[in-house]
C-alpha positions in Angstrom: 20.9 -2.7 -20.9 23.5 -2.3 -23.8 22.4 0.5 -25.6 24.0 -0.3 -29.0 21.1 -0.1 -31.5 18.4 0.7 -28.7 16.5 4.0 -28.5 17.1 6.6 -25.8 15.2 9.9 -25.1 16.9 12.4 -23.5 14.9 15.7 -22.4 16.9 18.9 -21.6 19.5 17.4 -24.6 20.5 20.3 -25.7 22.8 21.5 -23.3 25.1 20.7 -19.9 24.5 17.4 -18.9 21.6 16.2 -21.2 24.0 17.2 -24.0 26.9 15.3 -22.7 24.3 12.1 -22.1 23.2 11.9 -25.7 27.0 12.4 -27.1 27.8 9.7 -25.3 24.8 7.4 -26.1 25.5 8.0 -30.1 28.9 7.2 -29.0 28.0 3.7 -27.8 25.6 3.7 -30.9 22.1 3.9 -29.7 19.6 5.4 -31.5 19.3 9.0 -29.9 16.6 11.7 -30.0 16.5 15.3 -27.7 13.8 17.1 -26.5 14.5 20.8 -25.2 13.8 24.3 -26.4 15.6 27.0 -28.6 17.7 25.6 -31.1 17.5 22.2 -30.8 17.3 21.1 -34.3 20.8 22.2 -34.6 22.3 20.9 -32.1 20.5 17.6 -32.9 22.8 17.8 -36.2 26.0 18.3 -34.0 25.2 14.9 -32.4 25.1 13.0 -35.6 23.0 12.5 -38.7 20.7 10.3 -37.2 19.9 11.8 -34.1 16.4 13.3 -33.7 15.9 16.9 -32.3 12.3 17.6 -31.0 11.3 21.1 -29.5 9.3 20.2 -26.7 7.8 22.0 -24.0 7.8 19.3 -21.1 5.1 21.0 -19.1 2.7 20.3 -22.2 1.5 16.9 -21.7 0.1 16.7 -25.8 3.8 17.7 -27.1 5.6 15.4 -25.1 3.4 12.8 -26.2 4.0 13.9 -29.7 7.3 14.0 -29.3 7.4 10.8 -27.7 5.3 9.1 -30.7 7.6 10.9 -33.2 10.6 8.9 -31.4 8.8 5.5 -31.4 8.0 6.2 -35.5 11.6 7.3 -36.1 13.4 3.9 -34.6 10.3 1.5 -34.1 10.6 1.5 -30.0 12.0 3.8 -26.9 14.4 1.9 -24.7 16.0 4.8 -22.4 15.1 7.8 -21.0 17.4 10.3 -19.4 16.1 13.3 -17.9 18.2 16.2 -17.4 15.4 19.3 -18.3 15.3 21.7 -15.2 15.3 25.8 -14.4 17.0 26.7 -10.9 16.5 30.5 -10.2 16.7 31.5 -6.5 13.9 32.2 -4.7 13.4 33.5 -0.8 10.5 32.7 1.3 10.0 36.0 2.1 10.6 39.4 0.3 13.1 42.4 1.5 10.2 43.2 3.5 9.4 40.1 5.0 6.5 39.4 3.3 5.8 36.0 1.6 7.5 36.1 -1.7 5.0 35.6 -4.5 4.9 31.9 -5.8 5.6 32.4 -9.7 8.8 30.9 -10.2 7.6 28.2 -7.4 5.1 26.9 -9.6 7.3 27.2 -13.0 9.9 25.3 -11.0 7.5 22.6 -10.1 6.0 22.9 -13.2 9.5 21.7 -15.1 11.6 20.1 -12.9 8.7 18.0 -11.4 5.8 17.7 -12.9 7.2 17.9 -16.7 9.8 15.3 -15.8 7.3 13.0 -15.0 5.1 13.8 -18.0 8.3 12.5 -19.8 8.8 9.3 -17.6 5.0 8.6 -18.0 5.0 9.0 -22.2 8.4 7.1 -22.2 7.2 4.3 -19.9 4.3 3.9 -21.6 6.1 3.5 -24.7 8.9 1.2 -23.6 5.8 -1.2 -22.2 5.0 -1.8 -25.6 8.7 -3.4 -26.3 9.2 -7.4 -26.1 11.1 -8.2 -23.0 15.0 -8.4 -23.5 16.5 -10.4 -20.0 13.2 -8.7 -18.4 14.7 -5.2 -19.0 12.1 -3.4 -21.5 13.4 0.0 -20.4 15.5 1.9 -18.0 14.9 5.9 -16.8 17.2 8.4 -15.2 16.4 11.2 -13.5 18.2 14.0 -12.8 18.0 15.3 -9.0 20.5 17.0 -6.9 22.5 17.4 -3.7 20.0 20.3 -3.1 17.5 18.2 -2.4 19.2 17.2 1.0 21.4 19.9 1.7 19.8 23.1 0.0 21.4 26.5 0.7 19.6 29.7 1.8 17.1 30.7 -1.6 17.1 27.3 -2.7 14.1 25.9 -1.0 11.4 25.5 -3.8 14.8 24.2 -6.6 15.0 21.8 -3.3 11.7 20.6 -3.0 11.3 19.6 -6.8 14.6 17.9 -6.2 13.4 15.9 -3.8 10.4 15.4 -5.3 12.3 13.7 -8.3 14.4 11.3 -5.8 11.0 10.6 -4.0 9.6 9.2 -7.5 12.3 5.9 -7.9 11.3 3.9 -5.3 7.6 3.9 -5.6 7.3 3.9 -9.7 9.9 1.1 -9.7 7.9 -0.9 -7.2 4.8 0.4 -9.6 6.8 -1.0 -12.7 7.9 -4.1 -10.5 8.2 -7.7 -12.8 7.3 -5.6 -16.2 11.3 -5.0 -17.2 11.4 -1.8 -16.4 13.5 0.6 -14.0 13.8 3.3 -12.7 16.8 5.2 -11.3 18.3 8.5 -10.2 21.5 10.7 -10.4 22.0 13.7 -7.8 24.9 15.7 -9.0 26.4 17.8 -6.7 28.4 21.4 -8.3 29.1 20.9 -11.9 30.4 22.9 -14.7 27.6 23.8 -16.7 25.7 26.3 -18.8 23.3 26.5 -15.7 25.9 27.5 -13.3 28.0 29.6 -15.5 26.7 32.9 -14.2 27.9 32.1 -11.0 30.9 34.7 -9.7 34.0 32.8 -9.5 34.7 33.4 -5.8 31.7 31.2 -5.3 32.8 28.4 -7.7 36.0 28.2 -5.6 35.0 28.5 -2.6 32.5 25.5 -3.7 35.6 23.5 -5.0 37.6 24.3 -2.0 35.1 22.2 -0.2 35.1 19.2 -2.1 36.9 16.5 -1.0 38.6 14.6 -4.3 38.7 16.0 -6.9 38.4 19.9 -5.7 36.7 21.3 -8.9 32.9 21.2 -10.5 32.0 18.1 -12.2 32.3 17.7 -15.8 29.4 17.0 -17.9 30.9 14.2 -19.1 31.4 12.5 -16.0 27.7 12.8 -15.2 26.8 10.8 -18.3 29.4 7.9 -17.7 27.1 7.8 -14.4 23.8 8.1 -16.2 25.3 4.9 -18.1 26.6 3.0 -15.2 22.9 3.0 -14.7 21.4 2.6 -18.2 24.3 -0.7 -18.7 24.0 -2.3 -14.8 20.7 -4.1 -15.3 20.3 -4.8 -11.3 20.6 -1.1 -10.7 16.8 -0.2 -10.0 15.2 2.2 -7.4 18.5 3.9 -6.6 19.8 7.3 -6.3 23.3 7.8 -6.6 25.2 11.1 -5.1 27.5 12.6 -8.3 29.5 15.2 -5.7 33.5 14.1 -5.2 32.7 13.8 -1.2 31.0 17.5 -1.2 28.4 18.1 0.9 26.4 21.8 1.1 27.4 24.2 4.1 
């Protein structure tokens, strides 16, 4: 899909790789609209005058349909939807004392990174439906997973399960979406520079880039969204999930 004068939604487009998606989809000159939380108004301005900025809680299904309508009366239709929204605080099994931890931030994680994404994907789809076929591609979605879904480190388990969870959605919602033009695809980023991981001690972050293979640094931002729009403009890319990691792989 060329996404020159189409419509694209990106949640979590306020910052690290959301942001860099939509700078680079009003670069190409789609229509561009970002759903987050805090400031996102302003940023929206940053973009461009024309791009939409939507405070939205993902984990409310009303909002996001709200938001989601406010898009479609904005530029007439939704085309793309990148998903980039997702909290990743560390959490043990157990407690210092070896009791169960309690499940709070496992149920805010699956709340966001899970369940809200596919709140998005199902508002989004729903719109995109409602578009006349162009080639048979009425829409395309990315997700956002990561390498932590298949290599998760010690305090990463329930950040790894919604991961997974997200990479476990493409196949079956593309075969879902099979023959009505619309697919359905998935990035897993491995280390990147972002506002997420910018509280991480630097001993970590090279250690990190000491393991990856070419080149040995964190990804930039920017090189996440030229691979969120390999996928948007590559219209036999469906049902796939492609690693984003320069040849690391978790310890």
């Amino acid at each position: 899909m060329d996404p020159r004068s189409k419509t694209a939604l990106v949640s979590g487009g306020t910052s690290g790789l959301g942001l860099a998606a939509a700078r680079l989809l009003v670069a190409k000159k789609a229509n561009v609209a970002v759903l987050g939380v805090g400031p996102v108004a302003e940023v929206a301005e940053t973009l461009g005058p024309d791009v939409l900025g939507l405070e939205t809680d993902i984990t409310d299904q009303v909002a996001v349909a709200a938001a989601v309508d406010a898009v479609v009366d904005q530029f007439g239709a939704l085309h793309i939807n990148v998903n980039t929204a997702g909290i990743s605080p560390t959490v043990n099994l157990l407690d210092e004392n070896d009791r169960p931890n309690d499940l709070t931030e496992l149920r805010r994680m699956l709340e966001v990174n899970l369940i809200g994404t596919y709140t998005v994907i199902g508002q989004c789809v729903a719109a995109m439906l409602r578009n006349l076929p162009e080639d048979g591609d009425r829409g395309v979605v990315i997700n956002t997973a990561s390498i932590a879904a298949m290599e998760g480190m010690p305090g990463m388990a329930p950040y790894a399960a919604t991961k997974a969870g997200l990479i476990g959605l493409a196949l079956p919602l593309a075969r879902e979406l099979a023959g009505r033009g619309i697919r359905i695809n998935t990035v897993t980023p491995g280390g990147f520079d972002t506002p997420m991981n910018a509280s991480l001690p630097q001993a970590f972050v090279d250690a990190v880039s000491a393991q990856i293979l070419n080149p040995q640094r964190l990804g930039y931002a920017d090189e996440y969204a030229h691979m969120a729009l390999a996928l948007i403009e590559n219209t036999y890319a469906n049902a796939s999930s492609i690693r984003l990691d320069g040849g690391y792989r978790m310890s």
